[in-house]
N, C-alpha and C positions, 0 to 999 in steps of 0.2 A: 497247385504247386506255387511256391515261392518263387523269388525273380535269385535267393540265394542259394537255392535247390539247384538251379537251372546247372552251375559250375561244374556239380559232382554228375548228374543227368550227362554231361555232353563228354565229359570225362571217360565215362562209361560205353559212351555211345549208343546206349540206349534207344530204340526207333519210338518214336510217336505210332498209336496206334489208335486210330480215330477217322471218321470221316471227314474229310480235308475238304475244303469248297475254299477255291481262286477269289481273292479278292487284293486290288489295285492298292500297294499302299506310297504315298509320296512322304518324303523326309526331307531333314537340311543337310547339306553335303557332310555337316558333319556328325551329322550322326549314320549318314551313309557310311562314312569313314568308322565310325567306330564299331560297326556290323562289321564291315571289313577286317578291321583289327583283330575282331570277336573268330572270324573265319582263320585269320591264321593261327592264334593261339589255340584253335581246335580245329586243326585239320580234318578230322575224322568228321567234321559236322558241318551240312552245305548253307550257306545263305537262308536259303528257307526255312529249314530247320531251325538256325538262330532264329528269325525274326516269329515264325510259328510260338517259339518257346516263349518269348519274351513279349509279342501281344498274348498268352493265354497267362504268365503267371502275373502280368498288369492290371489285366480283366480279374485276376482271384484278389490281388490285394485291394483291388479299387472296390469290389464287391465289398469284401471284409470290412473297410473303413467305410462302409456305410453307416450313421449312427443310431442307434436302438430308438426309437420314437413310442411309447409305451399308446396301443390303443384301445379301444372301448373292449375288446373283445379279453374274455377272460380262457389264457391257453392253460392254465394249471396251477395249482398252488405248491408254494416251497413246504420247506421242512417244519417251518412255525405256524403253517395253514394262510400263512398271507396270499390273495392272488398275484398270480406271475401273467401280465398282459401280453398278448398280442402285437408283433411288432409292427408299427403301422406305418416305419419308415421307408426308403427309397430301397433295401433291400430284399423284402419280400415281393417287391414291384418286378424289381429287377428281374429275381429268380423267376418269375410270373414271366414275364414276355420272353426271357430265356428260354423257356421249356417250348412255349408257344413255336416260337421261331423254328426252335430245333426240329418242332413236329412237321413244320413247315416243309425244311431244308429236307427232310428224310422223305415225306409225300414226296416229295417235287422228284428225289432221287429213285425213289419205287415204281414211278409211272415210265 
């Protein structure tokens, strides 16, 4: 999701549906404050839910702007038979420990 997505999302009211796991976040008062402001002009939508939305669509854009790093490994060839490489940048890393983690978080929650 986008972080410009998020407006029409909270508009709607829409619930997050996902496994939720607690974690501690510290901010500067004013961005406390602009959570805050975010809560009034969406009533409908509590604190957590703001702050939920807007660490998951930071994590997508951050992800995204990760930059293509073309590597050794050949994933396919285009339309003119050129090979099309393997990205060997901080993205497919990410995605990697991502999954990892999740498998983690979900064992931990099954036992």
């Amino acid at each position: 999701m986008k972080v410009r997505d998020l407006i029409s999302e909270w508009q709607a009211n829409s619930a997050a549906a996902d496994t939720m796991v607690s974690r501690e976040v510290r901010m500067t008062g004013y961005d406390a404050a602009k959570v805050a402001a975010l809560c009034d002009i969406f009533p409908g939508v509590d604190e957590q839910r703001i702050l939920t939305d807007l660490v998951a669509a930071a994590l997508d854009e951050l992800s995204g702007s990760f930059a293509y790093e073309p590597g050794d490994e050949i994933a396919g060839y285009d339309e003119t038979g050129e090979p099309m490489y393997a990205d060997a940048g901080l993205r497919p890393r990410f995605q990697q420990l991502a999954r990892r983690y999740m498998q983690e978080l979900e064992s931990e929650q099954s036992s």
